[in-house]
C-alpha positions in Angstrom: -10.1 15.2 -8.5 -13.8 14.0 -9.2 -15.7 13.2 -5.9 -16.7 10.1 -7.5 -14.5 7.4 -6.4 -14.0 9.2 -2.7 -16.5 6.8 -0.7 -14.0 4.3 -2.3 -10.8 6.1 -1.1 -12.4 5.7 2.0 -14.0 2.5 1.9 -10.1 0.9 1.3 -7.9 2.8 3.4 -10.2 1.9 6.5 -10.5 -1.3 5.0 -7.9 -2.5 3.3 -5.7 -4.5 6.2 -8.1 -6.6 7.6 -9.4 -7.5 4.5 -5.3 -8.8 4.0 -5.1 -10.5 6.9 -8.0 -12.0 6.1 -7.3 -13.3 2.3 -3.9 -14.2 3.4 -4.9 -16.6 6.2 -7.3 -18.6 3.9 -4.7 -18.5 0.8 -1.4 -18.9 2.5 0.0 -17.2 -0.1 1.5 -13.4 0.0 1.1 -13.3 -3.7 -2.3 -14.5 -3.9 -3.1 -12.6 -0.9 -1.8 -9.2 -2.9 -4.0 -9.9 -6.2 -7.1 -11.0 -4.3 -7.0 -8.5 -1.8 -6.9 -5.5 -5.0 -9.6 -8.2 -6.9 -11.7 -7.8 -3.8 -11.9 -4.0 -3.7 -12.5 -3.7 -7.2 -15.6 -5.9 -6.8 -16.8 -3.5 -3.9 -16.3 -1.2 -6.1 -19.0 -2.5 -8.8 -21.5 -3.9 -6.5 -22.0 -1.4 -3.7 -22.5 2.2 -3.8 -22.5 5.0 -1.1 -23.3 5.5 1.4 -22.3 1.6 1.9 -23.3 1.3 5.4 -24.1 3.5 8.4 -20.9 2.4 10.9 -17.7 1.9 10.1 -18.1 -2.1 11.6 -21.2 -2.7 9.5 -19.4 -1.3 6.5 -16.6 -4.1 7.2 -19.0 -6.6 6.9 -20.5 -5.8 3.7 -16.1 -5.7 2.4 -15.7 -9.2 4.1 -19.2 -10.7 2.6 -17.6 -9.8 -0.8 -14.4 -11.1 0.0 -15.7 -14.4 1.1 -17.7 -14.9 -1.9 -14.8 -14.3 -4.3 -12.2 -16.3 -2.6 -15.3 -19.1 -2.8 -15.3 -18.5 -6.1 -11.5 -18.9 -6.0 -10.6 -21.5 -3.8 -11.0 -25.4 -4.6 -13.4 -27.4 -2.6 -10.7 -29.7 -1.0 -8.0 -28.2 1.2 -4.8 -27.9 -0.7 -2.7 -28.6 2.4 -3.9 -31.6 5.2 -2.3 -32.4 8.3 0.2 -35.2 6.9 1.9 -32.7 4.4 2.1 -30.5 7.3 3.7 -32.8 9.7 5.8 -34.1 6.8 6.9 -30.9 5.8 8.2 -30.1 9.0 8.3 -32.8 11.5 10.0 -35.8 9.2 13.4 -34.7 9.5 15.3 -34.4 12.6 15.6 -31.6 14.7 18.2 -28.6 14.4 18.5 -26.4 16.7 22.2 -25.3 15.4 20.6 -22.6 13.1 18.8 -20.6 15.7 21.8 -20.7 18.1 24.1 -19.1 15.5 21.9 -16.1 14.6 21.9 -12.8 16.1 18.8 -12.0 18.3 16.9 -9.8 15.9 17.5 -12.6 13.4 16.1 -15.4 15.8 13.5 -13.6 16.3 12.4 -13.0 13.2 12.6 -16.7 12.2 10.7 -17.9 15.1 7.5 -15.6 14.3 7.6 -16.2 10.4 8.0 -20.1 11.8 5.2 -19.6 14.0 2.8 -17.3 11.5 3.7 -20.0 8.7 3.1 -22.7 10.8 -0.6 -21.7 12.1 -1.3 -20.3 8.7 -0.7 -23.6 7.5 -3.1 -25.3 9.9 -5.8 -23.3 9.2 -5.2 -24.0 5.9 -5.6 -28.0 6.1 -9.5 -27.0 6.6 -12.2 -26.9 3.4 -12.4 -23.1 2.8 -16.4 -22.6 4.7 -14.8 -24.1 8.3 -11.2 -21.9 7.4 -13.1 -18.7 6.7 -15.4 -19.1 9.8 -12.6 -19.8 12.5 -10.4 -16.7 10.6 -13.2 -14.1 11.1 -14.0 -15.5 14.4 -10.7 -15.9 15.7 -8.3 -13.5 14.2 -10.5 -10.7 13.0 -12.6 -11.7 16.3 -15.7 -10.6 14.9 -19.3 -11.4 16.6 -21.2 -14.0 16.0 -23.7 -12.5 13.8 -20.9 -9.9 11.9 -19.2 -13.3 11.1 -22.3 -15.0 9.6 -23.4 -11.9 7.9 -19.8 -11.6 6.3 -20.2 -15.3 5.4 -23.7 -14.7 3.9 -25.4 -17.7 6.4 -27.3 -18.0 9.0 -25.5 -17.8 12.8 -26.5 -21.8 13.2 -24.8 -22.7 10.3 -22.1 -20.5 11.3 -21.9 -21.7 15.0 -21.0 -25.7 13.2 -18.5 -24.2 10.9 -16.7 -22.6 13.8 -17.4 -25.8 15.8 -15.8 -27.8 13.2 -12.7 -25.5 12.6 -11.5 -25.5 16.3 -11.8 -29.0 17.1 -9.8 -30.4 13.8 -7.1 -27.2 14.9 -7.8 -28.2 18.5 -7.0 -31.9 17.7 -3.9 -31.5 15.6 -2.0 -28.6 17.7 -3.0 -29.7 21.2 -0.4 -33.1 20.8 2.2 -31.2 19.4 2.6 -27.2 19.5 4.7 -25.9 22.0 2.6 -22.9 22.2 -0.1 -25.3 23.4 1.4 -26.9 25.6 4.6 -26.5 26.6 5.5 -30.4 27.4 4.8 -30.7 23.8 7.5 -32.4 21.1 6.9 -29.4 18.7 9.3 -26.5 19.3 9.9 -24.0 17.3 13.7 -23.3 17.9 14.1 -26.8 16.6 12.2 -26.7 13.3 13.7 -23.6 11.7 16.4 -25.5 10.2 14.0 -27.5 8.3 11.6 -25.2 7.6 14.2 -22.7 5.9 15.5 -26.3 3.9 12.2 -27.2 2.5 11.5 -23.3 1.9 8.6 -23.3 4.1 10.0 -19.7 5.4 12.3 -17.4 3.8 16.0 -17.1 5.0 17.5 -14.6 7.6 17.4 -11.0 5.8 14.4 -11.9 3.6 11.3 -9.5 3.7 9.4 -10.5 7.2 5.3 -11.4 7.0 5.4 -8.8 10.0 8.4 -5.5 9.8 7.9 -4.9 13.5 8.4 -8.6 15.0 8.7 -8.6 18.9 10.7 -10.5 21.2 9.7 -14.4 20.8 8.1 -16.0 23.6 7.4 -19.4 24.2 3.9 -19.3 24.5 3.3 -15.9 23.2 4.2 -12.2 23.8 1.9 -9.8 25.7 1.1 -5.7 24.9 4.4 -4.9 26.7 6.5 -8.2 25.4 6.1 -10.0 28.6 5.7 -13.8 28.2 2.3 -15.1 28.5 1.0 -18.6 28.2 -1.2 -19.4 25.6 -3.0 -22.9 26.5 -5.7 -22.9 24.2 -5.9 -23.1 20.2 -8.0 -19.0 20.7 -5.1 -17.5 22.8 -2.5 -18.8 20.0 -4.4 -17.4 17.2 -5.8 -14.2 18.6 -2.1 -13.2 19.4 -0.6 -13.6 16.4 0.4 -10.2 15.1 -1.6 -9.1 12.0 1.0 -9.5 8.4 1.9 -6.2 7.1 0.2 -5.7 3.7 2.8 -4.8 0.7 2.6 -0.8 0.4 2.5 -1.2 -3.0 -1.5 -2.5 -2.7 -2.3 0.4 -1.0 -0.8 2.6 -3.9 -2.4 0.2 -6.7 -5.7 0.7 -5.1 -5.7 4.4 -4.9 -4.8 5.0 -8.2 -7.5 2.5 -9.4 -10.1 4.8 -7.9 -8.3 7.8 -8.5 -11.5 9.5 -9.7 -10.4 9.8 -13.4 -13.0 7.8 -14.6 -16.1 6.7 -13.0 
């Protein structure tokens, strides 16, 4: 094989599932997620060359500065999801809790964390894409401060009011009504999977999980050895969500783009 598309080898299989977790959270959209995510590394491809940075975390940046500008590119200026879809999607309708209490455990808990991923996802995604993208790299990816401005290409001011922004219109909507917030809060997730299955807002029981490994759910969260630990704050809810599990099949695509057949 020609040593030409190595560094790129390299580049996405270090790279290639933060930069999925991070398309996926600002798309909410696996599909989208998938194409972007290969449309990302194909412009990394064209506009860096090796040796592309010298540390594996300032490498990450330069991906994630390329992956912000195309999902700017991308992405409409107006959220396509606000809050009152959200709440009307799944908070209109009555409660059911009958279709969690006849599912096995494995089952329940895999429809409780793709309620729960769906559901945050979908918060984050009632934000215009600059305050989205800041709170994602700050909060899920947890990058620094200044690896977080330099990925979105602005200053760390500008970056600080983004973030500032972001957490108070999360902070706002969940604290009132996630479970996972507070727990005295009306929103439980036990109660919503009924709907949220009926509207298609998460696949049924036995359909592909956003996560293959899902742990016991928890309440307010599930720790390193899957004890229950409260999460009171809109940071602890979204730094413990469990990164999504790309589709292999990106991996594979990505390889054989840069194969080193042609350069």
């Amino acid at each position: 094989m020609s040593s030409d598309w190595e560094w790129m080898r390299a580049l996405v299989q270090g790279h290639w599932r933060r930069v999925y977790n991070y398309v996926f959270r600002v798309v909410l959209d696996r599909s989208r997620a998938d194409r972007y995510s290969e449309d990302v590394f194909v412009r990394v491809s064209e506009v860096l060359r090796p040796p592309v940075a010298d540390s594996p975390k300032a490498e990450e940046v330069l991906v994630l500065r390329v992956a912000t500008s195309l999902l700017e590119e991308r992405l409409p200026r107006q959220p396509e999801l606000n809050f009152d879809i959200l709440d009307e999607t799944l908070r209109s309708d009555a409660t059911r809790t009958d279709v969690v209490r006849s599912l096995s455990d494995p089952q329940r808990d895999l429809l409780l964390w793709e309620l729960k991923q769906g559901c945050m996802t979908a918060v984050i995604n009632c934000l215009p894409p600059g305050e989205r993208e800041a709170f994602v790299l700050a909060t899920i990816l947890k990058l620094s401060e200044d690896d977080a401005a330099a990925a979105l290409d602005i200053n760390p001011a500008a970056y600080r009011v983004r973030l500032s922004r972001a957490r108070k219109k999360i902070g706002d909507y969940l604290a009132p009504r996630c479970e996972h917030v507070n727990p005295q809060n009306p929103c439980r997730c036990p109660a919503r999977v009924g709907i949220a299955i009926s509207k298609g807002f998460i696949p049924p029981a036995g359909e592909i999980s956003l996560r293959k490994n899902v742990p016991a759910y928890g309440r307010y969260g599930v720790g390193p050895g899957g004890e229950d630990i409260a999460l009171r704050d809109v940071n602890g809810v979204y730094g413990n969500l469990p990164d999504p599990d790309p589709p292999e099949e990106l991996l594979a695509r990505l390889l054989a783009r840069f194969s080193g057949e042609k350069s």
